[in-house]
C-alpha positions in Angstrom: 0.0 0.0 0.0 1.7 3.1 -1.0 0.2 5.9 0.9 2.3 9.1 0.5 4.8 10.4 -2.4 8.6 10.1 -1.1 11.6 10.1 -2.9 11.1 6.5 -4.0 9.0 6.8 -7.0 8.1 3.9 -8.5 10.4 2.1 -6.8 7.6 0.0 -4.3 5.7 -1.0 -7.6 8.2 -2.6 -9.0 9.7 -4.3 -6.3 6.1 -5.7 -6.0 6.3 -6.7 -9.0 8.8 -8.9 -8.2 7.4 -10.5 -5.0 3.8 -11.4 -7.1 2.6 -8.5 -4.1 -1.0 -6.8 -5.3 -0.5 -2.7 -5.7 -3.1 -0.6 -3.8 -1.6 2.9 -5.3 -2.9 6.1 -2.9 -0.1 8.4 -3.9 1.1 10.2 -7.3 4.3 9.0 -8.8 7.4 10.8 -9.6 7.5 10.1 -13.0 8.7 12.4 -15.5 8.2 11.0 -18.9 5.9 9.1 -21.0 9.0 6.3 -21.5 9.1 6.2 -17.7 5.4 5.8 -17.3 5.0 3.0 -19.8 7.8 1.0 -18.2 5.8 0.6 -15.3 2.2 -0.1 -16.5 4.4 -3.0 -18.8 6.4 -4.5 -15.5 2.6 -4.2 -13.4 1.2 -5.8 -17.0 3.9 -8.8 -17.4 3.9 -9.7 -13.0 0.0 -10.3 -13.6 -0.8 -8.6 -10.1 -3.8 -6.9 -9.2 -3.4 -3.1 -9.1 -5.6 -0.3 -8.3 -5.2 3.3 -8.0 -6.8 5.5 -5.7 -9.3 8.0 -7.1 -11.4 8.8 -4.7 -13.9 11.4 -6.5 -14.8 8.2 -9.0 -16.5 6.5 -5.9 -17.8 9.9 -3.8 -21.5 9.3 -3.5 -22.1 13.0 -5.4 -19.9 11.5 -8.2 -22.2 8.2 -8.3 -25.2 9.9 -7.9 -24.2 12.8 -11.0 -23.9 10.0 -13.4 -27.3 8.6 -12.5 -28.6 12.1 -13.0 -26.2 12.4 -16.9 -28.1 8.9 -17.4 -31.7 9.9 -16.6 -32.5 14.1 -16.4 -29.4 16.2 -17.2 -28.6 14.6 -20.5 -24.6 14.3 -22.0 -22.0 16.9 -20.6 -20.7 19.5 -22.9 -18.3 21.4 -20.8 -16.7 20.8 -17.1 -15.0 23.0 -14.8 -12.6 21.3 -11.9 -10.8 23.1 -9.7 -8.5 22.6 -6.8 -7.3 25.4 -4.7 -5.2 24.5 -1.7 -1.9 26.2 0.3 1.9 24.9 -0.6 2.7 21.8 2.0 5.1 22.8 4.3 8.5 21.2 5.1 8.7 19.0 2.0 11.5 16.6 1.8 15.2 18.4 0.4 15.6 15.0 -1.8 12.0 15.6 -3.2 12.2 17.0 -6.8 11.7 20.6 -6.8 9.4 21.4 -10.2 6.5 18.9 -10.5 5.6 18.1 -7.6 4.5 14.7 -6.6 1.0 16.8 -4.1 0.3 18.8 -7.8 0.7 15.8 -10.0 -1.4 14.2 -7.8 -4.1 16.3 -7.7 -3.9 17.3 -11.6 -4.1 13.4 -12.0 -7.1 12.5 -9.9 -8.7 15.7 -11.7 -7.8 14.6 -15.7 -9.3 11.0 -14.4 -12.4 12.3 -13.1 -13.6 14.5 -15.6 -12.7 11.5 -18.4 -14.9 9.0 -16.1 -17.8 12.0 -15.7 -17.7 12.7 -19.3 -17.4 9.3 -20.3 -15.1 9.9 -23.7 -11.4 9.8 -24.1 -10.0 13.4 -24.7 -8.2 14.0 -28.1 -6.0 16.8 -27.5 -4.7 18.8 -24.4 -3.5 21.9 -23.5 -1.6 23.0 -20.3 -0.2 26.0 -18.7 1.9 26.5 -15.7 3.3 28.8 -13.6 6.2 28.6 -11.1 6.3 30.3 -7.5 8.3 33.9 -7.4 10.7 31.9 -5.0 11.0 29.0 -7.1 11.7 26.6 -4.2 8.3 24.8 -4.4 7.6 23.8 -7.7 4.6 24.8 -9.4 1.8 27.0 -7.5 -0.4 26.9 -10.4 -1.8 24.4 -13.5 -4.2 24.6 -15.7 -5.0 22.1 -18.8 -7.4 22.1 -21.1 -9.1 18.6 -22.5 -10.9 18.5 -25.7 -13.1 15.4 -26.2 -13.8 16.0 -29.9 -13.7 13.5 -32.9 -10.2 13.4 -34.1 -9.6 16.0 -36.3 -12.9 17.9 -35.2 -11.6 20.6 -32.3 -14.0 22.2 -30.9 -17.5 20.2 -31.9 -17.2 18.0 -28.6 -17.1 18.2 -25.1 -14.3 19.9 -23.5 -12.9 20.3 -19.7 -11.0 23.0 -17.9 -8.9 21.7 -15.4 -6.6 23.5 -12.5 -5.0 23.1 -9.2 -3.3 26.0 -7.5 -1.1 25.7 -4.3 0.0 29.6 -4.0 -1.8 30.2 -0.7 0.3 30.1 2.1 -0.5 27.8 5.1 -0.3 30.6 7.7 -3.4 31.6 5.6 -6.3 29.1 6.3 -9.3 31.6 6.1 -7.9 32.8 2.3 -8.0 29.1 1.4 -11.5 29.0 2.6 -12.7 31.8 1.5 -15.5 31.0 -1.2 -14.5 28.2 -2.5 -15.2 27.4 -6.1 -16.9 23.9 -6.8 -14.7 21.1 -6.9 -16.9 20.1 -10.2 -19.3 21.9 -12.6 -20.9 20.1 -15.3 -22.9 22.0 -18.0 -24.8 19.3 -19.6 -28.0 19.2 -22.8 -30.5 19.8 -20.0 -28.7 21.1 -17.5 -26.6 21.6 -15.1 -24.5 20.3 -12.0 -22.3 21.6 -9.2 -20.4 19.3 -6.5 -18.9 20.0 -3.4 -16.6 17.2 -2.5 -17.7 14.3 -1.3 -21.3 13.9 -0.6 -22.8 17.6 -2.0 -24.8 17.7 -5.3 -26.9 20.4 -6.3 -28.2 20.6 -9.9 -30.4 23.5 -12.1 -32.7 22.1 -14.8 -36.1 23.3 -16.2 -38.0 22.0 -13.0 -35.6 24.7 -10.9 -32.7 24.0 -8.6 -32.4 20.7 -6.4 -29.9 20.1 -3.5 -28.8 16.7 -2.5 -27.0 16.0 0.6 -25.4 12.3 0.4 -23.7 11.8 3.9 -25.6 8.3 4.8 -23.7 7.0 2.4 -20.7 4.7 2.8 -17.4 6.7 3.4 -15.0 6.8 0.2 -12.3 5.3 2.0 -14.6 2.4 2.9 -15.5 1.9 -0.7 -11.6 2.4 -1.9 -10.5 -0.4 0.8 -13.5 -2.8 -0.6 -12.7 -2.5 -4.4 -9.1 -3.2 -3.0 -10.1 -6.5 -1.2 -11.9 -8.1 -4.4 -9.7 -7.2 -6.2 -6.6 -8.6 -4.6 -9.5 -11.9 -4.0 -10.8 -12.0 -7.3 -10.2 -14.7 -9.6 -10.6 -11.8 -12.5 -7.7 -9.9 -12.4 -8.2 -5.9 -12.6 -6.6 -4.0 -14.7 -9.2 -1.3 -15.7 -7.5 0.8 -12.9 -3.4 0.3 -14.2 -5.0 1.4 -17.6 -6.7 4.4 -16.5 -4.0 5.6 -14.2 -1.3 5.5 -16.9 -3.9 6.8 -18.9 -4.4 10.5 -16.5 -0.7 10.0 -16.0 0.0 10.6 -20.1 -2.5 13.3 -20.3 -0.9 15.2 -17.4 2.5 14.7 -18.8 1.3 15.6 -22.2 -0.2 18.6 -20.5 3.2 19.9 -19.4 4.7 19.0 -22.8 1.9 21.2 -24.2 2.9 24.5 -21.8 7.3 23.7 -22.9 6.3 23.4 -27.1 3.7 25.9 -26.6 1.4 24.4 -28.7 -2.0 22.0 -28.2 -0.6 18.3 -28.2 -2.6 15.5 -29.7 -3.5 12.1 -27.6 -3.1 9.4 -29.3 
């Protein structure tokens, strides 16, 4: 169980690989290139273990519930706004890289992921901008990308996400990170449209007025993460859905970054 990013990397993975040990994957990875990436989705591939990563907006109860409501009322999404806004960690680790860091790769992950499993479509292209800290001693304090789920070829007639994460709020400064908060997910969709409040808050507008949902009698998200986890390392079946989709965000977010060095829009293959 890897819980936190250190200066290992992939390092546990693959030594799990080699011990037949299932992979329950909580933390981003420090992994730089596509190359990189790859390598490890082939090693996890060719040791035949079971590996799941942890996104926990995929199980939150407003998540679940928001693609009942794409299903039934709200009709397909056409555009979707994520954001994360949170202050820079303190005291991080001196052999920690300094640009990329694992907390914003991480987030910027988890983010790509969830608005590909909301919308429900593979994006085609991205575009990513960044900006590093005046200090420069902490990385990144802000990323944005832009996804484009149109038809190959087509930009523009399909679905598209804006996606950010900023860390340039200091600590010391708790009631500026509170201070309104935008919502962690807004979904503009044919017949409407959605707003969550991570985990358990949905409130959606349609043509019959606005409706609130609170979802807090349902089971917490770590409770769910831990029980995917057991069946899969029980199953018979092995799981790889989440090894695909993990080094699936992990390319976009790379690709992303690509995008803001070149700049120019980079095509997913």
């Amino acid at each position: 169980m890897i819980l936190s990013p250190q200066w290992f990397g992939p390092l546990p993975i693959l030594a799990a690989c080699e011990h037949g040990k299932s992979v329950y994957c909580g933390a981003a990875l420090d992994i730089d290139s596509p190359s990189e990436a790859a390598q490890v989705r082939q090693r996890v591939q060719d040791a035949g273990i079971a590996f799941m990563a942890e996104f926990p907006r995929r199980l939150a109860p407003a998540t679940v519930r928001l693609k009942e409501l794409i299903a039934t009322r709200l009709g397909k999404p056409k555009l979707l706004f994520c954001h994360r806004r949170s202050t820079v960690e303190p005291g991080l680790s001196a052999r920690r890289p300094l640009k990329h860091s694992p907390t914003m790769q991480r987030e910027m992950i988890e983010q790509v992921d969830w608005c590909r499993y909301v919308a429900g479509l593979e994006p085609t292209s991205v575009m990513g901008i960044s900006h590093s800290g005046l200090a420069g001693d902490d990385g990144e304090d802000y990323e944005m990308m832009n996804l484009d789920f149109s038809p190959q070829g087509k930009l523009g007639l399909g679905p598209t996400a804006q996606i950010s994460c900023g860390r340039y709020l200091p600590s010391a400064w708790p009631e500026a990170v509170s201070f309104r908060p935008p919502a962690a997910l807004q979904v503009c969709c044919d017949s409407g449209v959605a707003f969550i409040d991570f985990p358990a808050t949905l409130t959606y507008f349609d043509a019959a007025g606005r409706h609130m949902e609170s979802l807090e009698s349902e089971r917490p998200v770590g409770e769910r993460l831990l029980m995917h986890f057991y069946r899969a390392v029980t199953s018979l079946v092995r799981k790889v859905d989440d090894l695909e989709d993990a080094y699936r965000a992990m390319s976009i977010v790379l690709a992303g970054r690509e995008s803001f060095e070149q700049g120019r829009r980079i095509w997913l293959s």
